[in-house]
MIVO-359770 format. One record per residue: y, z, x of N, C-alpha, C in turn. Coordinates in steps of 0.02 Angstrom, whole numbers, plus 32768, in hexadecimal, padded with zeros to 4 digits. Each point is the difference from the previous one (the first is absolute). Layout:
% MIVO-359770
YZXYZXYZX/...
***
This chain:
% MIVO-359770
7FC48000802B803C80007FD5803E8000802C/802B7FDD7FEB803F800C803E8033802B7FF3/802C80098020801C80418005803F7FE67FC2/800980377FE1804480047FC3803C7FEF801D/801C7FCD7FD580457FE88024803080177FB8/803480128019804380197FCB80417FD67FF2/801280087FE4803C7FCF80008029800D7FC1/8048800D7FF9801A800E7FD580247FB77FDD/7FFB800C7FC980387FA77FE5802C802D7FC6/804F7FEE801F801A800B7FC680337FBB7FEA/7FFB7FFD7FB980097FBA7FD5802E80207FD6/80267FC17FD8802A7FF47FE4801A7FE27FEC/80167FED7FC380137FD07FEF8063800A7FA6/800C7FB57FFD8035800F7FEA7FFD7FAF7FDE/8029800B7FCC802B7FD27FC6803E80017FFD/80327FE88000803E7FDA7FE880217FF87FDC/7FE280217FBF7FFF80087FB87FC880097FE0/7FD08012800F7FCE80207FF77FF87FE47FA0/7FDE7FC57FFB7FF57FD38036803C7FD6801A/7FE37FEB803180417FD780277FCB7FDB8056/80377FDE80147FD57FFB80477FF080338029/7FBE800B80097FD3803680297FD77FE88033/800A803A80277FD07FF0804A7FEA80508004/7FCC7FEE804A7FE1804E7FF8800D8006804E/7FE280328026800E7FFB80337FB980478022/7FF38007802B7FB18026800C80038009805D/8001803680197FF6800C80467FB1802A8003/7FCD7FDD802B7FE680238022800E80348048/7FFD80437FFD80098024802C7FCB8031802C/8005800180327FC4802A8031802D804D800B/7FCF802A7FD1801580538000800F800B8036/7FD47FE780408006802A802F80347FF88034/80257FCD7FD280388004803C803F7FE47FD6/7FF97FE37FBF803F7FFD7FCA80147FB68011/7FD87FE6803180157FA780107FDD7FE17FBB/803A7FC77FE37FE97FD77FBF7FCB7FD1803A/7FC87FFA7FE87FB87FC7800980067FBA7FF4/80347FF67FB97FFB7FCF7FDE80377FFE7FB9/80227FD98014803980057FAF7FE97FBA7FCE/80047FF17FC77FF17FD97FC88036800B7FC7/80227FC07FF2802C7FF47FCA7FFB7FB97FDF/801B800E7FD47FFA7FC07FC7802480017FDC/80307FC67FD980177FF47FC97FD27FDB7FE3/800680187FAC7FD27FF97FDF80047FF17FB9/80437FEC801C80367FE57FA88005802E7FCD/80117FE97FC37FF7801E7FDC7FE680607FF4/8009801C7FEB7FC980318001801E804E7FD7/7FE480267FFC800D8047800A7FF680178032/8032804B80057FF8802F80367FA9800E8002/7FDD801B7FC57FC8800D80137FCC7FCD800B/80007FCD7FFA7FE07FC1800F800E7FF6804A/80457FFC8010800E7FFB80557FE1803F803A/800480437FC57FF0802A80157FA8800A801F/7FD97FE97FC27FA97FF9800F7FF47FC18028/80377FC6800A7FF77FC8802F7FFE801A8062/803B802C7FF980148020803F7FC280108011/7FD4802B7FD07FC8804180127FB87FCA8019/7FF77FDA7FCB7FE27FD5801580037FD5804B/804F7FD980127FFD7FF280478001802A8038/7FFC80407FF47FF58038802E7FB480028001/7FF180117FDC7FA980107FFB7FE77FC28022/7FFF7FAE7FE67FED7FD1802E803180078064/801480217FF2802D7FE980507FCF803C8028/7FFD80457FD57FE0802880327FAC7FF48004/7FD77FE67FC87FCB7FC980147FFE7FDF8024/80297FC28004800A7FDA80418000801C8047/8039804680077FF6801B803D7FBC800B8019/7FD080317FE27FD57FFB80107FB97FDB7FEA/7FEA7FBC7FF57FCF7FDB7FE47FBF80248010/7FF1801D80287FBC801180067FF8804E8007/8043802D7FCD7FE780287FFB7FD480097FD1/80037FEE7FCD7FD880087FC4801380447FE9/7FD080347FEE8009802B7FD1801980368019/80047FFB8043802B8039803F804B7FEB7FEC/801D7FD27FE380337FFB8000802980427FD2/8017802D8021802F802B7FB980487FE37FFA/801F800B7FCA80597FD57FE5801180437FD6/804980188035801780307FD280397FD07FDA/80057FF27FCC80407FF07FD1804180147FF5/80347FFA80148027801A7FE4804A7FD77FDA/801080177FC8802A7FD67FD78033802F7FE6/80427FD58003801E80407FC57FF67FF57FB1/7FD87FDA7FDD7FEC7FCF7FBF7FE480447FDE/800580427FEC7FDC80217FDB7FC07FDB7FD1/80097FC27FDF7FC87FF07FCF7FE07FE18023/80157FE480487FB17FD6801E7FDF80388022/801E802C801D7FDC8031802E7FCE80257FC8/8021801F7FC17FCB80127FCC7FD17FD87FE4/80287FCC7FE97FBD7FD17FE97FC77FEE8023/7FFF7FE480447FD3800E80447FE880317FFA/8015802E80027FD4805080057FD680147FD6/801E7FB67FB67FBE803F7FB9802C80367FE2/8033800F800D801980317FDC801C7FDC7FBD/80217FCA801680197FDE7FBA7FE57FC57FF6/7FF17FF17FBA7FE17FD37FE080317FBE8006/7FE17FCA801E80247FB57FF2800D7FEA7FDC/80397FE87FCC7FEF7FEB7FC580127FB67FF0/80358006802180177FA7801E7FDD7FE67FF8/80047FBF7FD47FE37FC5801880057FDF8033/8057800B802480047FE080597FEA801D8038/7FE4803C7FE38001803F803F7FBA7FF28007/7FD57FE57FC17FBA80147FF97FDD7FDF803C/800F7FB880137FE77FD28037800480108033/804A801880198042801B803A7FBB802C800F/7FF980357FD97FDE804480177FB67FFA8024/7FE47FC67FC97FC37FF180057FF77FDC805E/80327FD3800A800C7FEF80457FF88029802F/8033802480068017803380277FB780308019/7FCD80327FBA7FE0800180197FB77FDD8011/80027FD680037FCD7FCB802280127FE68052/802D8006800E80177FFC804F7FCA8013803A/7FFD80537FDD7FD9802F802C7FCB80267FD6/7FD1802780217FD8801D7FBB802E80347FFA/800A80227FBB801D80317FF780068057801A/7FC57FF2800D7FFF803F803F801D80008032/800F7FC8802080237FF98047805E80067FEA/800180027FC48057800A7FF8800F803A7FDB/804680178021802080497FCD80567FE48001/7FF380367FC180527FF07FF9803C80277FFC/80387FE2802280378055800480427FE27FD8/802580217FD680517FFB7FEC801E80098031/80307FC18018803180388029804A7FF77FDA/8023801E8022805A7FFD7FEA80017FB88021/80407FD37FDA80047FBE8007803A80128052/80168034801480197FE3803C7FCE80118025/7FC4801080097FBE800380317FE37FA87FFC/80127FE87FC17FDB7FB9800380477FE4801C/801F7FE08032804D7FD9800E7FD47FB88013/7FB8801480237FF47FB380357FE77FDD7FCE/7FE0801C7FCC7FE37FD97FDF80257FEA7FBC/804080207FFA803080017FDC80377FBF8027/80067FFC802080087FC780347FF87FB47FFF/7FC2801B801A7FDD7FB77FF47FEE7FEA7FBA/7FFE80197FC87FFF7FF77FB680527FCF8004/803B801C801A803A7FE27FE680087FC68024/7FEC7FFC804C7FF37FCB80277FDD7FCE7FD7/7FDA7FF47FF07FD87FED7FDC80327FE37FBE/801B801E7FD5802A7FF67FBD80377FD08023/8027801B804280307FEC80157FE37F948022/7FB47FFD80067FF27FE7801B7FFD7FBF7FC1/7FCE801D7FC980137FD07FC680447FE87FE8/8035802E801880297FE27FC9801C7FDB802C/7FF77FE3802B80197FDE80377FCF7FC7801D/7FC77FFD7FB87FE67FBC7FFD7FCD7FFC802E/7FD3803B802B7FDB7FF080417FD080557FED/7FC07FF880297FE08041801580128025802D/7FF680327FFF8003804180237FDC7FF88042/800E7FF3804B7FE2800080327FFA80338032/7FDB801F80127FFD8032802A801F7FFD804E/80097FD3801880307FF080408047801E7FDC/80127FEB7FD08057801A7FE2801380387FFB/7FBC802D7FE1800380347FE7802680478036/802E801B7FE7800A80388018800480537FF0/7FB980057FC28008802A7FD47FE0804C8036/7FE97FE5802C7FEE8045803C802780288002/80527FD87FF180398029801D800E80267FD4/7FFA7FF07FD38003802E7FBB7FD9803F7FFF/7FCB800E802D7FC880157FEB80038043801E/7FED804B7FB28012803D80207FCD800D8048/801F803080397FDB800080287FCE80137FE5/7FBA7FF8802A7FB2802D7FF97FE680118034/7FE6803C7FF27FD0802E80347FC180097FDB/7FDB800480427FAF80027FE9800E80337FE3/803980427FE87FDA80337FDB801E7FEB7FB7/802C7FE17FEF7FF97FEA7FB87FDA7FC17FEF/7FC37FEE801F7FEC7FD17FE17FBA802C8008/7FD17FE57FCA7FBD801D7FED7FD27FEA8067/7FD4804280117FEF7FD880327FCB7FC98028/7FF87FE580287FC07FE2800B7FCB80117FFF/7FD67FE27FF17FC17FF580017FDA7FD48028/7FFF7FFB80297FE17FC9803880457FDE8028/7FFA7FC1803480197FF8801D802E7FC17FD7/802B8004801B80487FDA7FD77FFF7FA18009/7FCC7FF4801F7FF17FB6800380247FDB8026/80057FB9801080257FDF803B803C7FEF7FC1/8031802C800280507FDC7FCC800D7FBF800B/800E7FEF804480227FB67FF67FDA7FCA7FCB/7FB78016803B7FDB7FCC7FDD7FEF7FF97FB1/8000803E7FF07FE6800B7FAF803C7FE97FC8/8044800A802E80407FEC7FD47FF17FAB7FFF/80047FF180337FF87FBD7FF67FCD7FE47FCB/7FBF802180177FC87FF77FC580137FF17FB3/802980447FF8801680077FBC80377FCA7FE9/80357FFD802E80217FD17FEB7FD77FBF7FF8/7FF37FE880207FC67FB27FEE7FDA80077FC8/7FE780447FE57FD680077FC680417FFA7FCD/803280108002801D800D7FB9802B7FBC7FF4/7FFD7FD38044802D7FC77FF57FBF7FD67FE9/7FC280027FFC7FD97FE27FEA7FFC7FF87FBC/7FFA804C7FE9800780157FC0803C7FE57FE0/803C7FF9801F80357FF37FC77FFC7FA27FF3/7FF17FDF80617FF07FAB7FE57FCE7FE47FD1/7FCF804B7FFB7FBD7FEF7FB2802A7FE67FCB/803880377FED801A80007FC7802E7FE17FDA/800E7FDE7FCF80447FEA7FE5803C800C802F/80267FBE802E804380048010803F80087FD8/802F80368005802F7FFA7FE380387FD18006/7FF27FD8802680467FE780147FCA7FAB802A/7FEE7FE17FD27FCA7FD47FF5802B7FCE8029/7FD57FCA803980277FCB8023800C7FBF7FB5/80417FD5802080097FE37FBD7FD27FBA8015/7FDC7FF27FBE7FD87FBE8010802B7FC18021/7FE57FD5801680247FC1801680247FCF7FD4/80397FFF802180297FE37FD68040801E7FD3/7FEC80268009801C80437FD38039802D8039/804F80067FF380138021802E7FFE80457FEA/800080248054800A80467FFC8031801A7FF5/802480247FBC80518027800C7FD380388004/7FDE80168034801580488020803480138033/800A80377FE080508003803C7FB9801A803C/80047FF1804C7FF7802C801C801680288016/7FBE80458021801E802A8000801D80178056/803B80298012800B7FFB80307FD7801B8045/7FE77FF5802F7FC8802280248035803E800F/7FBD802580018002805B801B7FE7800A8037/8016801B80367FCF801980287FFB80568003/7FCC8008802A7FF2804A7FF98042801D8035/800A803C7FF88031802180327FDB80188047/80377FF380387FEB8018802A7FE68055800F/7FC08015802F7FE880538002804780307FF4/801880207FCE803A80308017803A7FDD7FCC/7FFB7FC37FED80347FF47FD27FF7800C7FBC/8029801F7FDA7FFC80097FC87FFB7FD37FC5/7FEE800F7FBA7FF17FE07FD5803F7FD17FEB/7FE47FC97FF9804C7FD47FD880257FEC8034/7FF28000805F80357FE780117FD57FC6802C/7FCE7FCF7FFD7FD77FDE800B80297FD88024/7FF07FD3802E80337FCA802880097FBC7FCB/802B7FED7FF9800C7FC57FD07FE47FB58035/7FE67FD77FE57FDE7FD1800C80547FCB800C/7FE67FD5804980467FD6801E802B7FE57FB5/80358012800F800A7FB87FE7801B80147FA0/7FE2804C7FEF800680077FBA804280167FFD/800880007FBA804880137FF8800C80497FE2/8028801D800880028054800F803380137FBF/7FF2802F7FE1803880117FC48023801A801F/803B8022800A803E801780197FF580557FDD/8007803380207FFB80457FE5802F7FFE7FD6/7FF8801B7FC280267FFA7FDA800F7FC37FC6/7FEE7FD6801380027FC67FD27FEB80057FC5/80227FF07FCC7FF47FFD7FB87FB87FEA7FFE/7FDB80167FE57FA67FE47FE780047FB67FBA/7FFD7FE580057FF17FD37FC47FBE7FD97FE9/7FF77FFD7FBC7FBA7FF97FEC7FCC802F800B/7FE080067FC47FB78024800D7FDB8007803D/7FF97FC480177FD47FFB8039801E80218043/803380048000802E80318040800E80417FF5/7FF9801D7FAF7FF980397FF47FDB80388040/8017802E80047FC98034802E7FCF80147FCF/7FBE801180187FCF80197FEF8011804B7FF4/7FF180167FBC8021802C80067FA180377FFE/7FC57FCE7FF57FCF802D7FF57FF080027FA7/7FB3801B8008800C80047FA8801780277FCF/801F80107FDC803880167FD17FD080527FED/802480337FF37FD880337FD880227FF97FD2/7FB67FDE7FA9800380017FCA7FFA802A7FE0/803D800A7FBF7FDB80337FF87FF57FDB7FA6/7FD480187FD67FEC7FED7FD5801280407FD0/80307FFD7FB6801A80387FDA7FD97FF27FC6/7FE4802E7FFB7FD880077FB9801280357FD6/80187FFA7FC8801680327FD07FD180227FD5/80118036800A7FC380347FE27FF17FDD7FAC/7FC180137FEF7FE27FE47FC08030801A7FBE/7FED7FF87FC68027803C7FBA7FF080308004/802B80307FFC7FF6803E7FE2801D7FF27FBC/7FF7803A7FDC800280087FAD805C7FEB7FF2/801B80118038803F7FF37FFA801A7FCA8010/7FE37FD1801680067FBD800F80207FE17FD9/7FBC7FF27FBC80277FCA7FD48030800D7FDE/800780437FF48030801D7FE4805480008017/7FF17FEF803D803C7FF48027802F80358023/7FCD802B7FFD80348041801D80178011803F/802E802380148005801D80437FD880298005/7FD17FEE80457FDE801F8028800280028047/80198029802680068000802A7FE5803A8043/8019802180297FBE802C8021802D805B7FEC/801D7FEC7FC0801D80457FF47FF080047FC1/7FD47FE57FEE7FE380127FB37FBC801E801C/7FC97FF07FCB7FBB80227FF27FDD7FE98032/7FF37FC2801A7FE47FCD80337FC57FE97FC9/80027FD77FD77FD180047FD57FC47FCD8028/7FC280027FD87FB77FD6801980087FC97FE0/7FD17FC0802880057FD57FDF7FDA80017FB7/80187FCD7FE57FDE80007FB87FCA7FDD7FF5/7FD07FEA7FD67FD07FCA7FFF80107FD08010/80377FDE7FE0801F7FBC8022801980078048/80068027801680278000805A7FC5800D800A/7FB280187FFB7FDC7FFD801F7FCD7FCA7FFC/800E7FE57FDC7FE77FAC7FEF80137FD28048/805080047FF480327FDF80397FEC80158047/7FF3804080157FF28007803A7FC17FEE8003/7FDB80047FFA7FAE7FDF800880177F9F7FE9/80227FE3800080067FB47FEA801F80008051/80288027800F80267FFF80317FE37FFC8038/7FC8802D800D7FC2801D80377FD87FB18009/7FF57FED7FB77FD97FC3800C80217FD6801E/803F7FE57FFA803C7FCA80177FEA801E8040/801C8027802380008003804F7FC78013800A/7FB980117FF87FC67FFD80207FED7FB08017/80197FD57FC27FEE7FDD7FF780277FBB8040/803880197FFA80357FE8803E7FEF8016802F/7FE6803580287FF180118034802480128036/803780037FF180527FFC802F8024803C800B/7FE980337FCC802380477FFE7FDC8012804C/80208032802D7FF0801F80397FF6804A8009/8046801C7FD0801C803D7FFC801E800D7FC5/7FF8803E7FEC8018800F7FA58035803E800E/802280007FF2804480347FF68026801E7FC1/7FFB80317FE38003801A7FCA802B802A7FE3/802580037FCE803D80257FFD7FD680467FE6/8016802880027FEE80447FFB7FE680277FB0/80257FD87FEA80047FE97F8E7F9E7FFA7FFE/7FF380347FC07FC97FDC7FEB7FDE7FD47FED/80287FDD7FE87FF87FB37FEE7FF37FBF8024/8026802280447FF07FC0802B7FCA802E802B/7FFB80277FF57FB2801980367FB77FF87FE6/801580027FB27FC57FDE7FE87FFF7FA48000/80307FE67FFE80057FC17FFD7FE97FE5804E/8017801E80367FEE8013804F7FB47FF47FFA/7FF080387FEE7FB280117FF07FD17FD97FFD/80247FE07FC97FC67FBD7FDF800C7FCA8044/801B7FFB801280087FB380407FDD80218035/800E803A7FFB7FE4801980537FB280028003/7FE980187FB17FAF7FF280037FE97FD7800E/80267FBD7FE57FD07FB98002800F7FF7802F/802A8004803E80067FF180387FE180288044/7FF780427FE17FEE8023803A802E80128030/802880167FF78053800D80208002804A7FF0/8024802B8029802F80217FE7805380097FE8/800180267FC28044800C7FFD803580318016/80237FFA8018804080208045804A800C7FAA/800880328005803880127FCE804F7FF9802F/801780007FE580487FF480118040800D7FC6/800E80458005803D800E7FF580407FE37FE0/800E7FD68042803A7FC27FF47FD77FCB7FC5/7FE07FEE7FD67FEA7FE37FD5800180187FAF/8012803C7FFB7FFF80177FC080447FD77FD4/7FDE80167FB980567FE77FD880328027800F/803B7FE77FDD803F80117FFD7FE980517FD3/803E803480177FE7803A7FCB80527FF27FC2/7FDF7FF07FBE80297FE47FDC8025804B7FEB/80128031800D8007804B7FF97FE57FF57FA9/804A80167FC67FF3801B7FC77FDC7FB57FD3/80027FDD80237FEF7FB67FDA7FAA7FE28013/7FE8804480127FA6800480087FF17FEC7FC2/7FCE7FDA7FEA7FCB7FF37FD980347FF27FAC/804F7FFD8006800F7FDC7FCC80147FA77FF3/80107FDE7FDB80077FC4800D805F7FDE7FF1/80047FD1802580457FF38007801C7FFF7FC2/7FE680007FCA802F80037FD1801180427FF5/7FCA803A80038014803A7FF88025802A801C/80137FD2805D8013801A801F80487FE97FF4/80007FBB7FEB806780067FF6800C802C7FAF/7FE080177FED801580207FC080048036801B/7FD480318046800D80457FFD804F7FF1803C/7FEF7FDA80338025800A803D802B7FB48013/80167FDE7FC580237FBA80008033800C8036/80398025800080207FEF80627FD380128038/7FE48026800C7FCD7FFF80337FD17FC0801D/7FFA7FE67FC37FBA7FCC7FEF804D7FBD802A/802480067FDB803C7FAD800080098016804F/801680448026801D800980387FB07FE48035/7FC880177FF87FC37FE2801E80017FC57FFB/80007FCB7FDA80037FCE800C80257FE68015/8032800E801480487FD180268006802A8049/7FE180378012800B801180497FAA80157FF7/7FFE7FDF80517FB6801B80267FF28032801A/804D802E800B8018803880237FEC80327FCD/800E7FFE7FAE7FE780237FC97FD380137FED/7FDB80427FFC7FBD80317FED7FEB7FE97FBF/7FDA80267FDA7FF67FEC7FC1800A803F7FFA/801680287FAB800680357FF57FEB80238011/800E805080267FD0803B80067FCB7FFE8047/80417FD4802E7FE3800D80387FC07FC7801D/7FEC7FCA7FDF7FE87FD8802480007FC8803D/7FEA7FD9801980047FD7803F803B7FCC7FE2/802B7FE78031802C7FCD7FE07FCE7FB0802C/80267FE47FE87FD27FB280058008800D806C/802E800B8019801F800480417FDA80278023/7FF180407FE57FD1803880257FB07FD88005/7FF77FEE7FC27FC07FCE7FFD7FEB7FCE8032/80337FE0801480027FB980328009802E8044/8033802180037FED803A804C7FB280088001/7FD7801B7FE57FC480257FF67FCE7FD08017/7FFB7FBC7FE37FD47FCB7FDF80167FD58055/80398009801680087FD180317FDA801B803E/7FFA8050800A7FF5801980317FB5800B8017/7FD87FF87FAC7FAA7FF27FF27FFC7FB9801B/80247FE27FDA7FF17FA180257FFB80068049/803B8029801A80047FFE80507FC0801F8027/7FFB803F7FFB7FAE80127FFA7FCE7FD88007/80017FF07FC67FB27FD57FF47FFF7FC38021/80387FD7800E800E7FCA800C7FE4800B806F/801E8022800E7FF1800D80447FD5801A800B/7FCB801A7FD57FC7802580037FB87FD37FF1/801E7FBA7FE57FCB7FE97FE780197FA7800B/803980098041800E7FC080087FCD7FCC8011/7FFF7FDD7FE57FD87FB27FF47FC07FF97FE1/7FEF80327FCA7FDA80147FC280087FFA7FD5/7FD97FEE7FCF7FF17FFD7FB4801F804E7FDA/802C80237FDF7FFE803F7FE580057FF27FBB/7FD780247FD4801680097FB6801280588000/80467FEC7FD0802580348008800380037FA6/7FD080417FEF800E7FF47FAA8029802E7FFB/80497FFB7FCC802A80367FE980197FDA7FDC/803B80137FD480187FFE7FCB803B7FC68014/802580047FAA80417FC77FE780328005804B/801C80327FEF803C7FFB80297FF97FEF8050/7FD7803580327FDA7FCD803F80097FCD8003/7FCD7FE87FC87FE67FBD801280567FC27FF8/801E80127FEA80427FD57FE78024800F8030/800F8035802080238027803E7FE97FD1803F/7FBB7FFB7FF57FEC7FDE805A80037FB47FF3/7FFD7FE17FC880167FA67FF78054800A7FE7/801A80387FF480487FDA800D802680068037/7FE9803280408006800380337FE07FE48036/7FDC7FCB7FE27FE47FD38018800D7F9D800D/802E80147FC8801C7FD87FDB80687FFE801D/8004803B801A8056801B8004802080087FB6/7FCF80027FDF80237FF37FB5802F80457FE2/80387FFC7FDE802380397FFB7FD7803D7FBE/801D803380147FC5803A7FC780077FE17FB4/80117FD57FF280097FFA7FAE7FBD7FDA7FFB/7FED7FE080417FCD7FD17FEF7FB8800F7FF8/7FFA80477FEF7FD180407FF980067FFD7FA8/80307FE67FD2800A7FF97FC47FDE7FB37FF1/80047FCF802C7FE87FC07FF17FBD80038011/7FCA800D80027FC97FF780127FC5800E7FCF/7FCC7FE17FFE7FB580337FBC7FE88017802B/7FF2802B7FFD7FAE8009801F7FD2802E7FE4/7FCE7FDB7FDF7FBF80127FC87FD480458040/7FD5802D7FC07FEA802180237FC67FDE801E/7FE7802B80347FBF7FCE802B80157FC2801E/80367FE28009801F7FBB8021800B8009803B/7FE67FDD80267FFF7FE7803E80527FEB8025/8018800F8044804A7FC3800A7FDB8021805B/80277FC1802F7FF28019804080367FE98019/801280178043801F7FFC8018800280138053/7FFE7FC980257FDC80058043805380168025/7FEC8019804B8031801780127FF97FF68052/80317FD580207FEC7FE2805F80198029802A/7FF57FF58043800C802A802E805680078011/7FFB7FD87FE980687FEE8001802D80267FC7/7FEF801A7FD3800D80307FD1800A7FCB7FC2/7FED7FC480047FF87FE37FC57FCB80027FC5/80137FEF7FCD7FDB80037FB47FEF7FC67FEB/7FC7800C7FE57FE57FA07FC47FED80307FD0/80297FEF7FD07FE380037FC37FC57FCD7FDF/7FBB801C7FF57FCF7FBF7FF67FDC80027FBD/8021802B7FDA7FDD80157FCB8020802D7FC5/800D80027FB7801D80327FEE7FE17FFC7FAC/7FEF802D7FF87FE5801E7FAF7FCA7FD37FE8/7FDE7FDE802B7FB47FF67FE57FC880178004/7FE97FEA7F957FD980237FFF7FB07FE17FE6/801C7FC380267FB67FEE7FE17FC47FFC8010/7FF18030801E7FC0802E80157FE6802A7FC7/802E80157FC7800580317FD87FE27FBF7FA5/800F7FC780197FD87FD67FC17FD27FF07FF5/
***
């Protein structure tokens, strides 16, 4: 029997808009000394985060095969991802339910026998190399060409490692050069098997591909992004105005976040103020209809990552239902609750300009204005709601989040998304259980991509 060989792969992968253009990106690494073995990336069009995500895991698992071909069943693969649902789903803890995941998974483990692999979560700044080469990769599609490993400079990215944070060896660490190379030739094999994205044009037929400009790798010691420019190209000027999409900076993929409004409560149709200074009432049969229609929509999408929950009963049961079918947990958050409507809890606007008509006329014309008896004014709300977005937004940058909470939130983060002035918190529907998103870039910009649909709920 030959002696146990180790090898850690951590993978990763990313979307653009989830879906959007995706690539994955996968380093093999040797514990015993924290040198990458072997890196693997791909654009892969189209996709979801978790589709790019089980693609990554997959070209890791074939790259650290490749390293060693004749280990056979001596081979051990520690895993590591920051993907919570592939590392569980791999493991057996959570059930697959995907129809896209179902194949993805089925791949992945067929690589190796399943005994020879384990799997670890890590925090997404422990994954950077493989976080890296995933965007290398994205950056590589949208620029009309593959991802080549001569270009690549995602090493530099890469947190240091010591043999004592990586799981340790088991036998001897194998000849690297040679096995990187191995692997690379195995996975460029694997990708010329497959459908080209970027197909030569038949004869006769001209090519408008723009090409793309050559890259070279940086010299030992130079940093990321300052590569030598090839003779002869032409150089933007620091500072120069950017024009067109295609000169845009990369800003990376957006953290989405996805607003789902808690289901009915009894006070719903009725139309009342409810807010987080009344009763906190439960959902009702119909809001619990809606959240389970809701659970199905995104199980069914596959795109949710992370669930975030306003503190209100209503959206923790509405939380609830998505987080089951997904296998997620839910994280509460404070900054997400409603407005506290003070003396205007659980009555309805008509009753409320008959008890408190200047109060009610002075609220609507200033944002600065409480509601009777001491409640949140529209202003304190958008302070609150802006400072959760900020949060979550840097906590979960370039992720999928569903964030379920209530009316006002959800109108607060698309009209400040929007620059739109506070009145425009009066122009908007939004049905209970309705969906709106709103992605958010590294540049402090907003897309609004979505607002009050509900037809998941028909």
């Amino acid at each position: 029997m030959s002696a146990a060989r180790q090898v850690v792969v951590e993978a990763d992968g990313g979307s653009r808009g989830n879906p959007g253009p995706a690539g994955y990106g996968a380093v093999v690494i040797d514990p015993a000394t924290g040198e990458p073995l072997a890196e693997a990336a791909e654009y892969i069009g189209v996709a979801t985060n978790n589709v790019a995500e089980y693609r990554g895991l997959i070209a890791g698992l074939s790259a650290a095969k490749a390293l060693f071909p004749d280990a056979g069943d001596a081979l051990r693969v520690h895993v590591r991802m920051d993907s919570k649902l592939v590392v569980e789903q791999m493991s057996g803890r959570w059930k697959i339910k995907h129809p896209d995941m179902k194949p993805l998974a089925a791949r992945a483990a067929a690589v190796l026998p399943p005994s020879s692999v384990t799997y670890e979560w890590i925090p997404r700044a422990q994954n950077k190399h493989a976080d890296r080469l995933a965007n290398e990769a994205m950056d590589a599609g949208r620029d009309g060409r593959q991802w080549e490993a001569s270009a690549s400079t995602a090493v530099l990215d890469a947190p240091a490692r010591t043999p004592g944070t990586l799981p340790p060896v088991q036998g001897p660490p194998g000849d690297q050069v040679a096995g990187a190379a191995k692997a690379r030739a195995a996975l460029a094999a694997a990708r010329g098997a497959a459908d080209t994205l970027f197909p030569v044009p038949e004869p006769g037929v001209p090519d408008t591909t723009v090409p793309a400009a050559p890259v070279s790798a940086p010299a030992p010691g130079q940093p990321a992004g300052t590569a030598s420019e090839e003779a002869g190209a032409p150089r933007q000027k620091a500072g120069a105005p950017q024009t067109g999409w295609g000169s845009a900076p990369d800003l990376g993929a957006p953290a989405t976040l996805v607003l789902l409004r808690h289901g009915e409560t009894a006070l719903t149709p009725e139309k009342r103020f409810s807010g987080s200074g009344g009763t906190d009432p439960e959902l009702s049969a119909t809001g619990r209809g809606q959240a389970e229609r809701a659970a199905e929509h995104f199980a069914a999408l596959g795109t949710v990552q992370e669930i975030v929950s306003s503190p209100l009963r209503r959206c923790r049961e509405t939380a609830a239902a998505v987080a089951g079918r997904l296998g997620l947990d839910v994280r509460i958050d404070e900054g997400l609750r409603e407005t506290d409507f003070g003396a205007w809890e659980g009555l309805t606007f008509g009753e409320v300009r008959e008890r408190y008509a200047d109060d009610l006329t002075a609220w609507l014309a200033s944002p600065d204005t409480a509601p009777t008896g001491g409640g949140e004014s529209f202003a304190e709300v958008a302070e609150r709601v802006a400072a959760a977005r900020d949060r979550i937004v840097a906590r979960y940058a370039g992720r999928t989040v569903l964030l379920v909470t209530h009316v006002t939130p959800i109108k607060t983060l698309v009209r400040l998304a929007l620059g739109a002035p506070p009145e425009a918190l009066f122009r908007m529907e939004l049905s209970a259980a309705s969906i709106s998103t709103v992605a958010y870039y590294a540049d402090g910009n907003a897309s609004v991509r979505l607002l009050n649909d509900t037809s998941h709920l028909r």
